[in-house]
N, C-alpha and C positions, 0 to 999 in steps of 0.2 A: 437560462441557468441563473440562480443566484448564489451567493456566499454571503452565508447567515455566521454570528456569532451573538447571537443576543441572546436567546437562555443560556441561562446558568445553570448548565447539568450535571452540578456538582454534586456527588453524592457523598455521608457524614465517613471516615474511614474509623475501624475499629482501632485505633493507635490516639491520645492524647493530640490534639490541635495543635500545630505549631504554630507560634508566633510569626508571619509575615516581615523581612526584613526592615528595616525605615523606607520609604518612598519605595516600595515592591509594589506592584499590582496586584490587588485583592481581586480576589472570588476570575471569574469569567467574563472577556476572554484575556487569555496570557498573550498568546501569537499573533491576534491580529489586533489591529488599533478597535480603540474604543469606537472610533465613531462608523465603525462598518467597513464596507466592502472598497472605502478611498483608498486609493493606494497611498503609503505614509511618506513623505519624501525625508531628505536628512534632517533638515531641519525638525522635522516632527518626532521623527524617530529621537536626535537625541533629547529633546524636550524632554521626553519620555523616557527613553532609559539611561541617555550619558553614553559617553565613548566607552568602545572597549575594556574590561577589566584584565589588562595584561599582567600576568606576574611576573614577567620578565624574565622569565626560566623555568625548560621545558619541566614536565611530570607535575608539574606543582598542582596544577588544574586535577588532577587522578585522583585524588582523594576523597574530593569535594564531590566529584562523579560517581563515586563508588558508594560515597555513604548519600545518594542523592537517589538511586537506584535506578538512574534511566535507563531504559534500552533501546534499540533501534525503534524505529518508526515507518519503516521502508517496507516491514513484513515479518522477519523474520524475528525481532524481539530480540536478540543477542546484549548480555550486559556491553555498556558503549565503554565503561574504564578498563575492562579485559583485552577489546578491541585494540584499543591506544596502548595500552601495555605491550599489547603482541607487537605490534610494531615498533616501538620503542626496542624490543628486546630483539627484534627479526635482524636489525641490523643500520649502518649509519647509511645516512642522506637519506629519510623515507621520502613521500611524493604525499600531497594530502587532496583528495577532491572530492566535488561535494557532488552526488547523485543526485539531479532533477529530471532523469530521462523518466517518466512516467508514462511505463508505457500499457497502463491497465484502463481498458479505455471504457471501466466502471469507475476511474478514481478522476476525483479534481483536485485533490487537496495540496499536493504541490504547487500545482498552477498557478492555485490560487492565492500559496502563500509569497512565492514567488512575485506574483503582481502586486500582491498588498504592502508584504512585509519584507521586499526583497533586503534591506538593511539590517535587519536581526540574523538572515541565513548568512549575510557575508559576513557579519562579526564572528556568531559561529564558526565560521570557516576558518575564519583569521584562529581564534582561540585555539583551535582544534592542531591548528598547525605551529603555532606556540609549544603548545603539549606536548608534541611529538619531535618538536623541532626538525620541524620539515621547512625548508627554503624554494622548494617545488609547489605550487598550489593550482589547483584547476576547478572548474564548475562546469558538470556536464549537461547539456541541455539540448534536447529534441530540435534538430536543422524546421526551417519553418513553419516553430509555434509562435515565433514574434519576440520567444524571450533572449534569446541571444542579442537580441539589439537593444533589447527594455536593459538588459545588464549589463553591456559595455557601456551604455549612458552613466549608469549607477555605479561604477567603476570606476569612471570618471571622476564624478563630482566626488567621491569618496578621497578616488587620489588627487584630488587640490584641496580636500579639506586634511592633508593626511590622518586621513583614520585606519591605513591596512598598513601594515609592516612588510607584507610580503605581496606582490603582483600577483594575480590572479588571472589565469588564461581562461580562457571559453572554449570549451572542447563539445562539437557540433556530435550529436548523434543522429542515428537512421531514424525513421519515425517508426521502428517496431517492437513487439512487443518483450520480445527478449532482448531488445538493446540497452536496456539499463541493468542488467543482470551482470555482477559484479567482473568476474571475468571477462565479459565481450566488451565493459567498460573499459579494462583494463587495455585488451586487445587495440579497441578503436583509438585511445591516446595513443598510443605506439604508433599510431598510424596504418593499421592493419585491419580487417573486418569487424565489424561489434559483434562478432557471434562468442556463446559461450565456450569457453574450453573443457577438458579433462580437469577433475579433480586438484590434482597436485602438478606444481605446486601450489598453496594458496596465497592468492594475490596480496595479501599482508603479509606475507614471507617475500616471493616475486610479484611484483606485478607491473606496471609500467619502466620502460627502461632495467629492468632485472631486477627493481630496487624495491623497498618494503611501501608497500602501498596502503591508506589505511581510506577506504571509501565508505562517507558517510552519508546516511539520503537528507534530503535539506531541509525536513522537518525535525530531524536527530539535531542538525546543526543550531538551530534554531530554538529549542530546548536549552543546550549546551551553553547558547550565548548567554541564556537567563537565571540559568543554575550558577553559570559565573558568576552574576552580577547579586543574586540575592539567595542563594545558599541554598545546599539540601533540605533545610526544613521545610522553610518557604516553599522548594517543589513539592515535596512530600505533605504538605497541605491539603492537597487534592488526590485524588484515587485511594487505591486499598493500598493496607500495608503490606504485600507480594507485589503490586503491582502500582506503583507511585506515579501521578501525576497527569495530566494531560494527554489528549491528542486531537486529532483532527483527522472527521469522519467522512463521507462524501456517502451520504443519505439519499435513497432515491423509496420517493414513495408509491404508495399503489395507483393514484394520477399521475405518475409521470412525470413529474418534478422531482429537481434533485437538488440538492444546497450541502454546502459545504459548513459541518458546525464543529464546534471544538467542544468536547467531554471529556469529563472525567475519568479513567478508567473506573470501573465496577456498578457504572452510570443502569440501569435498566434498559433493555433491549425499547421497552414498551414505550419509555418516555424518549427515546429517538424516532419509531416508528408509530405508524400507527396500527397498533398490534391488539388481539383481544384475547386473553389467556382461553377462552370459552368458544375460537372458532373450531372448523371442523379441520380435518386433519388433509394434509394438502392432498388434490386430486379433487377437488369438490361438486357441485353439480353446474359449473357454469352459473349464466346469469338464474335461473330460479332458485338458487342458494342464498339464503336470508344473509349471509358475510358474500355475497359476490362483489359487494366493494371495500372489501377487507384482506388482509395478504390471505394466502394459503398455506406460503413456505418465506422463507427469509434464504435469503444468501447471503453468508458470510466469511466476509475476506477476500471477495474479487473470485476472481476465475480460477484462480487454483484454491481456492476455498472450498467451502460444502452448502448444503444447503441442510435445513435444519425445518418441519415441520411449522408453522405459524405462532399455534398454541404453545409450544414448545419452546419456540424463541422470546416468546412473550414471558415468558419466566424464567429470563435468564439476565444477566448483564455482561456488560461491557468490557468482559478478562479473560483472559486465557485459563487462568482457573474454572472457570464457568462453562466454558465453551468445547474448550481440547476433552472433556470426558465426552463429550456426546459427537464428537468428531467432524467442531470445527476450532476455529482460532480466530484471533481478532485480525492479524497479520497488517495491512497498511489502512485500516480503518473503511472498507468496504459495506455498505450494509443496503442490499436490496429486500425493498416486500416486495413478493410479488403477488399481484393479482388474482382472484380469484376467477377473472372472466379470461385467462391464457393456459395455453397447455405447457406445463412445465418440462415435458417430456422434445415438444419440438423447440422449445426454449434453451434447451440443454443441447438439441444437436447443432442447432446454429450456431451457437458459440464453438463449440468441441470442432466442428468444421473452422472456425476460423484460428484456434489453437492449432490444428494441425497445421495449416497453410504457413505458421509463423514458426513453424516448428527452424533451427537452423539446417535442419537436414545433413547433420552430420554422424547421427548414430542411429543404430535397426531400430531403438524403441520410436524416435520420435517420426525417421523418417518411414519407415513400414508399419510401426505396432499404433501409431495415431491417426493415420489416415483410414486405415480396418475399421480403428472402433468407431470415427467420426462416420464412414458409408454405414455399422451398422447400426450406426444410433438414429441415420435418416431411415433408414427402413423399422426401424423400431417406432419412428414418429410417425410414422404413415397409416393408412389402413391394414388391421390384418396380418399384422407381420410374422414372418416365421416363427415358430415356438423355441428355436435354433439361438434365435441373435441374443437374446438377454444373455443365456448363456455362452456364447461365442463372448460377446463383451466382458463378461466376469473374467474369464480364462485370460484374452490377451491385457487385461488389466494387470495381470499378476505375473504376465510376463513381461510386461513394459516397467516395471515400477523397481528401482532402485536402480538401473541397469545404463541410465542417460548418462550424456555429458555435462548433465547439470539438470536439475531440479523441475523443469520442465515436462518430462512424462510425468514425473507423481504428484506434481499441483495437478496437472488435466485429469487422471485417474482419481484423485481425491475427488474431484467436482462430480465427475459420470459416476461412481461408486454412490453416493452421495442420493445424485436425482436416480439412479435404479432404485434406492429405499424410501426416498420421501414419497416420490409419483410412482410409486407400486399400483395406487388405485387407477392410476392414468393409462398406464401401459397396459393394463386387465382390461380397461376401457378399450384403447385400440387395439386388442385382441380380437372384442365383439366389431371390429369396424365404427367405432363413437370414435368424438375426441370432443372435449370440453371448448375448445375454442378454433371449431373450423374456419378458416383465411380469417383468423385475429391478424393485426400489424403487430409484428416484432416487439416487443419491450424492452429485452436485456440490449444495453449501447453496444453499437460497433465503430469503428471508424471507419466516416466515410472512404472508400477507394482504397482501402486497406491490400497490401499486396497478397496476390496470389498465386506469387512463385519462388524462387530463392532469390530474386535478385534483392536490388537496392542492401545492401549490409552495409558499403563503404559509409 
């Protein structure tokens, strides 16, 4: 694996140029150090940006956020000064922590901001809890990925150079895939399971210890520390004017390789992948297909994403304007091609089997209506399959979806919805008994030993 920031996939935005602050960082990359994939230690870091810009009194930082127009970067895009607001207004003593459980085991990009830039995400953190004047502070991070110990070192050396105002706990999560899911965050500080809850209340009303919780993912944080420090123009430099500023992508191409790069939002699909507006539409002929070493289909946004036709993604870019009418989203910066020599169709049930497995098994959609559609998506992938299951699939899709304890059936149904339209031609395929890529090795990642039961949640 590598983590790339060296093009500049800056794309021009239709809004006047804004002038970059004095000593701001021009062009790309923002988030990680110029000289690559080195991790930055303090010293380097402040060289580079200076301590903290504290304004010594909560909300002051809101403004600057608001007219800066960041939004989450975790998935879900939510404006981040609404957020802070909400909890400013939920009630006193909030709780502030910062989400590094990544647990989409398509993405690296926390990881790896984590390991490069972990000094920009704890400033963030600190600012963030400034804002909201929170006394409470936590960082949650996945029990043996290594980074629980890379950050108490870093914690450290911060607190003898005092750069943090307020301690920072390390809060261990499960290694799954709904463990970073805002609620089950909430739950596991408690001390209680990391599974997601019901609805209401929401965790920036209650959430940890009863109190208003405001949970941000450590690439939001990370932004936030440098809109502090050089203003919304300066972010708003970069990306379209709906959609301002940066992000960091986790690119996996049709070799197999995958790198971690930071773009622009409204960037071209084409200039992150290698995409050809002119292939054929995904389901192709295998290897005697003149594009068999070019995508077929793209995925976008991880596992509860969509999947989107090749030709199709090839003329689009990098926004949620672009993407959400043809029914995907950018969400935590996901972007797979896939291949032209795999079957998208048993591609799609491998995964949707290991969605189901991580389901918390606490409501009918995820614990009955996903493990249906995952048995019928393997027999859909197989030879011959009943004329029954597409349609069987359609139907409990439409009963699984809105109905969870949390967002989980309708990212998995968005994904299966998705590959039943792009790999139409795949599935007609194994109707006739074909399939485009008989015993291919796997492409889409999984995690190795991945659990396949309800246990491990503590």
């Amino acid at each position: 694996m590598t983590y790339a920031a060296a093009r500049n996939l800056a794309r021009p935005t239709p809004q006047p140029a804004a002038q970059p602050a004095p000593g701001a960082p021009g062009g790309l990359p923002r988030l990680l150090p110029g000289r690559g994939a080195a991790p930055a230690d303090l010293r380097s870091h402040l060289e580079r940006h200076g301590r903290p810009p504290y304004r010594g009194q909560s909300a002051r930082l809101i403004p600057v956020l608001q007219e800066s127009g960041l939004t989450g970067r975790g998935g879900a895009a939510f404006p981040v000064h609404r957020k802070l607001t909400a909890v400013i207004e939920a009630g006193p003593r909030p709780i502030v922590i910062g989400n590094g459980a990544e647990g989409e085991p398509a993405s690296d990009k926390d990881k790896a901001l984590l390991r490069i830039a972990p000094h920009l995400v704890l400033d963030g953190l600190q600012l963030a809890a400034e804002a909201v004047g929170a006394r409470s502070v936590g960082l949650y991070l996945h029990r043996g990925s290594g980074r629980p110990e890379q950050l108490r070192a870093v914690l450290a050396e911060r607190a003898a150079a005092g750069i943090d105002r307020r301690p920072v706990e390390i809060i261990d999560a499960p290694a799954r895939f709904l463990a970073g899911e805002e609620s089950a965050l909430a739950s596991r500080a408690d001390g209680g399971p990391a599974r997601p809850r019901f609805k209401e209340p929401r965790v920036f009303e209650r959430g940890v210890a009863g109190r208003p919780t405001l949970v941000q993912n450590v690439e939001t944080l990370a932004h936030l520390a440098l809109i502090a420090r050089y203003g919304a123009r300066w972010f708003r430099s970069l990306g379209t004017a709906g959609e301002p500023g940066t992000m960091l992508c986790t690119v996996h191409q049709t070799d197999g390789t995958r790198q971690v790069v930071e773009a622009a939002l409204g960037t071209p699909l084409r200039d992150l992948l290698a995409l050809d507006d002119r292939a054929s539409a995904a389901g192709g002929s295998g290897g005697s297909s003149p594009w068999a070493s070019t995508a077929q289909a793209v995925l976008v946004g991880g596992y509860h994403g969509a999947w989107l036709p090749a030709g199709q993604a090839a003329r689009m870019t990098l926004s949620n304007a672009a993407l959400r009418p043809a029914g995907g989203f950018v969400g935590a910066g996901v972007l797979v091609a896939l291949p032209a020599d795999r079957c998208g169709i048993a591609e799609t049930a491998r995964v949707t089997r290991f969605l189901a497995l991580e389901s918390a098994g606490q409501c009918g959609p995820c614990f009955n209506g996903l493990p249906r559609i995952a048995t019928a998506l393997d027999e859909l992938a197989g030879p011959r399959p009943d004329p029954q299951v597409r349609a069987d699939i359609q139907r409990w899709a439409g009963l699984v979806q809105g109905r969870g304890a949390c967002h989980h059936p309708d990212g998995t149904v968005r994904f299966v919805r998705s590959a039943l339209q792009v790999f139409a031609a795949e599935i007609e395929r194994h109707a006739r008994g074909r399939c485009t890529a008989p015993g291919a090795p796997p492409f889409l990642p999984l995690p190795p030993g991945a659990p396949a039961t309800d246990a491990d949640w503590s």
